[in-house]
C-alpha positions in Angstrom: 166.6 12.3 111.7 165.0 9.0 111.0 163.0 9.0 113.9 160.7 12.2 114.3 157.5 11.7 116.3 154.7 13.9 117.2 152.9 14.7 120.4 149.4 14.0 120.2 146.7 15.7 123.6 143.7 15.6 121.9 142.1 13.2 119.0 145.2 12.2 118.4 145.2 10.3 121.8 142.5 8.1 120.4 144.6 5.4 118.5 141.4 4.7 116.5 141.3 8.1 115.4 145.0 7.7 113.1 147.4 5.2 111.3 150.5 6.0 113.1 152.3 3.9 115.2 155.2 3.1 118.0 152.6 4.8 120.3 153.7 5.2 124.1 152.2 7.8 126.5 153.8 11.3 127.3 153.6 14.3 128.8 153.7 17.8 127.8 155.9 20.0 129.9 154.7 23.8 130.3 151.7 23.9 128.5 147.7 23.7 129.5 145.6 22.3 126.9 142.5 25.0 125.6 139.2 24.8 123.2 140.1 27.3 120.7 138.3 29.1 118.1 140.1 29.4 114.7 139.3 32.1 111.6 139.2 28.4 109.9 136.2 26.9 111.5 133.2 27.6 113.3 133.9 25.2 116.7 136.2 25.2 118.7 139.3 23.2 118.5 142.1 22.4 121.1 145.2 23.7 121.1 147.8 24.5 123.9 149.1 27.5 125.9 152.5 27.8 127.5 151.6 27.9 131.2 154.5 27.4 133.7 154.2 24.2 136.5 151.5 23.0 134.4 151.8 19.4 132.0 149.4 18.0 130.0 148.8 14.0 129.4 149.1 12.8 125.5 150.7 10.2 123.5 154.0 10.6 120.9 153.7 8.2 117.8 156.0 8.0 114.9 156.3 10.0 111.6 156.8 7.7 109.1 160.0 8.6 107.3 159.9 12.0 108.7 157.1 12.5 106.1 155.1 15.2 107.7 152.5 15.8 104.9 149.6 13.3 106.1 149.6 14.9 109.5 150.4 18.7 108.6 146.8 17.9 106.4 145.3 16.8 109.3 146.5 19.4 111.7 146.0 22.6 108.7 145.2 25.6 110.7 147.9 24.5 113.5 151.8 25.3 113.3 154.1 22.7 114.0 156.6 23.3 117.3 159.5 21.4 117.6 159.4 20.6 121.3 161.4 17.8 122.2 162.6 18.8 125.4 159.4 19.8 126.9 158.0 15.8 126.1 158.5 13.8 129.3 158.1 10.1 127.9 160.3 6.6 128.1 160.7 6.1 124.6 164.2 5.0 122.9 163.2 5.5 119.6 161.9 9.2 119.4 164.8 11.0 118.2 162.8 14.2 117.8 159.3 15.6 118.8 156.9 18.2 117.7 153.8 19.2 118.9 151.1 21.2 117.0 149.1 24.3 118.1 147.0 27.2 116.7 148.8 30.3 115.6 147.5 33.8 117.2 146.9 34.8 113.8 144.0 31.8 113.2 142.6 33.2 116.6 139.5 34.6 116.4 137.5 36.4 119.5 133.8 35.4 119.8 132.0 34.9 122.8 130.1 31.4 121.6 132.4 29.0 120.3 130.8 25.6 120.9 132.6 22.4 121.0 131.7 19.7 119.0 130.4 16.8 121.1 131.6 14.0 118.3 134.8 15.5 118.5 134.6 15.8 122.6 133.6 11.9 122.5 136.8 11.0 120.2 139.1 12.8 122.6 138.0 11.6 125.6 137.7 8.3 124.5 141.3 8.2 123.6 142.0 9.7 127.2 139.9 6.4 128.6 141.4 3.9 126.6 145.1 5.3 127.1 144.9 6.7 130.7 141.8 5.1 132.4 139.1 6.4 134.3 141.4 8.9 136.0 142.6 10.4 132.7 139.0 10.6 131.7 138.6 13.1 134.4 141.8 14.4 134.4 141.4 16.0 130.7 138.4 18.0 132.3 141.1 19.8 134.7 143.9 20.3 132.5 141.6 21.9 129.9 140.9 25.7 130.1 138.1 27.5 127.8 135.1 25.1 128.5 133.2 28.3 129.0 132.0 27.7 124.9 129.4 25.2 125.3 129.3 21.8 124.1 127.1 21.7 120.3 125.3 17.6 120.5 126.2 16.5 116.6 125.9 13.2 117.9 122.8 11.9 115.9 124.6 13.7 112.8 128.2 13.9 113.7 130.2 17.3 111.7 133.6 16.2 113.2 135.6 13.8 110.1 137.0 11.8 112.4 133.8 11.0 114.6 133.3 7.6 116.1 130.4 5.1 117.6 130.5 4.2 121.2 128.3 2.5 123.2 125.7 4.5 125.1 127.6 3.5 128.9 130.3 6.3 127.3 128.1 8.9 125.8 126.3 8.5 129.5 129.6 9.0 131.0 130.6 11.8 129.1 127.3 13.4 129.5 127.6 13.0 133.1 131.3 14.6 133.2 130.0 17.4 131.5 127.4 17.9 134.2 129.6 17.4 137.3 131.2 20.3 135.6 128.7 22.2 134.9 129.4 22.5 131.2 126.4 23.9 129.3 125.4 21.0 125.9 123.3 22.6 123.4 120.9 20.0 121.6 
């Protein structure tokens, strides 16, 4: 298949974020987005969880040539599901989709798993930019897990991918995470 594309409901919704392209929005079918902690690092990542009547908001984007190696490096730590039937989008080219979560065997059980804030920012960013205000706010209630505290690496970001914004953003997102009561460490 020439034309295998990935769904994307977290960093990968922020376009800045990646080099792939014949981006369109789409939703995941069955499953609830979740900050995860992995044997493989020590914040929290997201991931997803089958969870019936529930869909998530995300984006599918090509795989060049079917050539899976740049994002499998991206994703390590996360298996690669071949879900094309459970990706509602309108795209004619997308052939085949997969979507990537963590295995139960990177699981780990801890109590404090924080989140990183530069990596929160890139997310929701990409939530803004694709979805608006509404999908800003929306990630908050399709997202379980938030119970692991947010860590501020703002000033010296430890996500790769992190990103500058202006301060209206960081205020927003600071402000989201209080109308939700989510705890930020500094």
């Amino acid at each position: 298949m020439s034309n295998q594309f990935f769904f994307g409901y977290g960093s990968l919704v922020n376009t800045s974020s990646h080099t792939f392209g014949d981006i369109s929005n789409a939703r995941l079918i069955g499953w609830r987005r979740v900050w995860q902690r992995t044997n493989l690092r020590n914040f929290s990542f997201l991931s997803v969880n089958k969870s019936r009547g529930s869909r998530i908001d995300g984006v599918i984007a090509n795989v060049p040539n079917g050539n899976w190696k740049k994002l499998d490096e991206r994703e390590t730590g996360y298996e690669r599901i071949m879900g094309s039937e459970m990706v509602d989008h309108m795209s004619s080219k997308a052939d085949s989709i997969s979507f990537y979560r963590i295995p139960n065997y990177n699981l780990a059980s801890v109590e404090k798993c924080p989140i990183l804030l530069s990596y929160l920012d890139v997310v929701l960013m990409g939530f803004l930019q694709r979805f608006g205000k509404q999908g800003f706010l929306n990630f908050f209630e399709t997202t379980d897990c938030w119970d692991c505290g947010i860590y501020d690496d703002r000033e010296m970001p430890r996500y790769p991918r992190a990103q500058e914004y202006e301060n209206s953003f960081y205020a927003a997102v600071d402000n989201a995470l209080i109308d939700h009561q989510i705890d930020i460490c500094r």
